[in-house]
C-alpha positions as CSV (number, residue, x, y, z in Angstrom):
1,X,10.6,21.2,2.1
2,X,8.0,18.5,2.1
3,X,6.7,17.5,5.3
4,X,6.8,13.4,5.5
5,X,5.7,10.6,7.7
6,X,8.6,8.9,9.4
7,X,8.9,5.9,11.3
8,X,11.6,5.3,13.6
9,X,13.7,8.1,12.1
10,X,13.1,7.0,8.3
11,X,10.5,7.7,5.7
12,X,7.0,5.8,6.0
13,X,6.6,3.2,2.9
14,X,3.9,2.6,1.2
15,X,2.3,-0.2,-1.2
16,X,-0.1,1.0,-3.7
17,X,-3.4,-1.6,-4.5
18,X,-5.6,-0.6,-7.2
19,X,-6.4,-2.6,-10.2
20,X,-6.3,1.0,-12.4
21,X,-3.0,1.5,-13.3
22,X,-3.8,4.9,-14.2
23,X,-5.2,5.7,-10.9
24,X,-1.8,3.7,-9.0
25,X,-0.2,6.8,-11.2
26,X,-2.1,9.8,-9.6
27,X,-1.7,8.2,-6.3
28,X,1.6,7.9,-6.3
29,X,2.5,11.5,-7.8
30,X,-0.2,12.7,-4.9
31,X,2.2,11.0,-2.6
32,X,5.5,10.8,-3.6
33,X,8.4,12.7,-1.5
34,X,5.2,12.0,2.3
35,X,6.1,8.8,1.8
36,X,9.0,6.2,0.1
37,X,6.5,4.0,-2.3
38,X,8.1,0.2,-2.0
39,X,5.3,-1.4,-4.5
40,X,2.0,-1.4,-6.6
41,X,-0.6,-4.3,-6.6
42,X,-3.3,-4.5,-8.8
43,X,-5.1,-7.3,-7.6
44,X,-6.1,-8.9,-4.3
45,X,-3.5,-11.8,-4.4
46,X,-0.7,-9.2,-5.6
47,X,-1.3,-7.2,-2.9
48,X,-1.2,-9.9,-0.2
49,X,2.0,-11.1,-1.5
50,X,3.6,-7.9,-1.5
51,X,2.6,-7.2,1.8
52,X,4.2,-9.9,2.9
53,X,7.3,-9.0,0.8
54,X,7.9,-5.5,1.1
55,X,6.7,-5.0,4.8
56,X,5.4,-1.7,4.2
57,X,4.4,0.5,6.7
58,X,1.0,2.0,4.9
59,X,-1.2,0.3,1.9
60,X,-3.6,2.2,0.2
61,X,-6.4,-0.4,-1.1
62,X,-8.6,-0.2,-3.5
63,X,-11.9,-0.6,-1.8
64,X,-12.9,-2.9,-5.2
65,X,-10.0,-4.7,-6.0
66,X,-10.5,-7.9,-8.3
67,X,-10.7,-11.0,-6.9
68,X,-11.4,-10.9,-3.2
69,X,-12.0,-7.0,-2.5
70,X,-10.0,-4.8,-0.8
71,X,-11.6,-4.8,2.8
72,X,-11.0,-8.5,2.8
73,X,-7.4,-7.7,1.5
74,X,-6.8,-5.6,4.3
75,X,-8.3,-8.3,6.7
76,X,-6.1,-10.9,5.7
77,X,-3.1,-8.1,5.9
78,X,-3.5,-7.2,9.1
79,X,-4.1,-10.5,10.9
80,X,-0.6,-11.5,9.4
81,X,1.4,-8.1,10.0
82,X,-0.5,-6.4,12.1
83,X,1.9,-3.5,12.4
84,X,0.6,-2.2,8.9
85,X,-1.5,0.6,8.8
């Protein structure tokens, strides 16, 4: 038995943001059955959007995602759902 993250008596979920698609696929085998994966991004704007979407609890950013980057990503995430880790 896999030992997951829960929230409020559920699984954690998770949005993936990486502009590899290869590399979304290793994550999300490294993480699959922690945590319920709602989403995968591979740009700065995707990511935003599904953020706002999906409401996940966790997103794992690509520290170089295209476009804007992924600290700024994060920024702009967290000043509009600041409950996102």
């Amino acid at each position: 038995m896999s030992a997951g993250i829960a929230t409020q008596g559920r699984a954690a979920t998770a949005l993936i943001a990486d502009r590899d698609d290869r590399f979304r696929g290793i994550v999300r085998r490294a993480i699959e059955g922690l945590v319920r994966i709602v989403g995968e991004a591979d740009s700065a704007e995707s990511a935003v959007s599904l953020a706002r979407q999906l409401e996940p609890d966790v997103i794992l950013i690509d520290l170089d995602l295209p476009e804007d980057g992924g600290i700024t990503v994060a920024r702009r995430i967290k000043v509009e759902q600041p409950q996102v880790r």
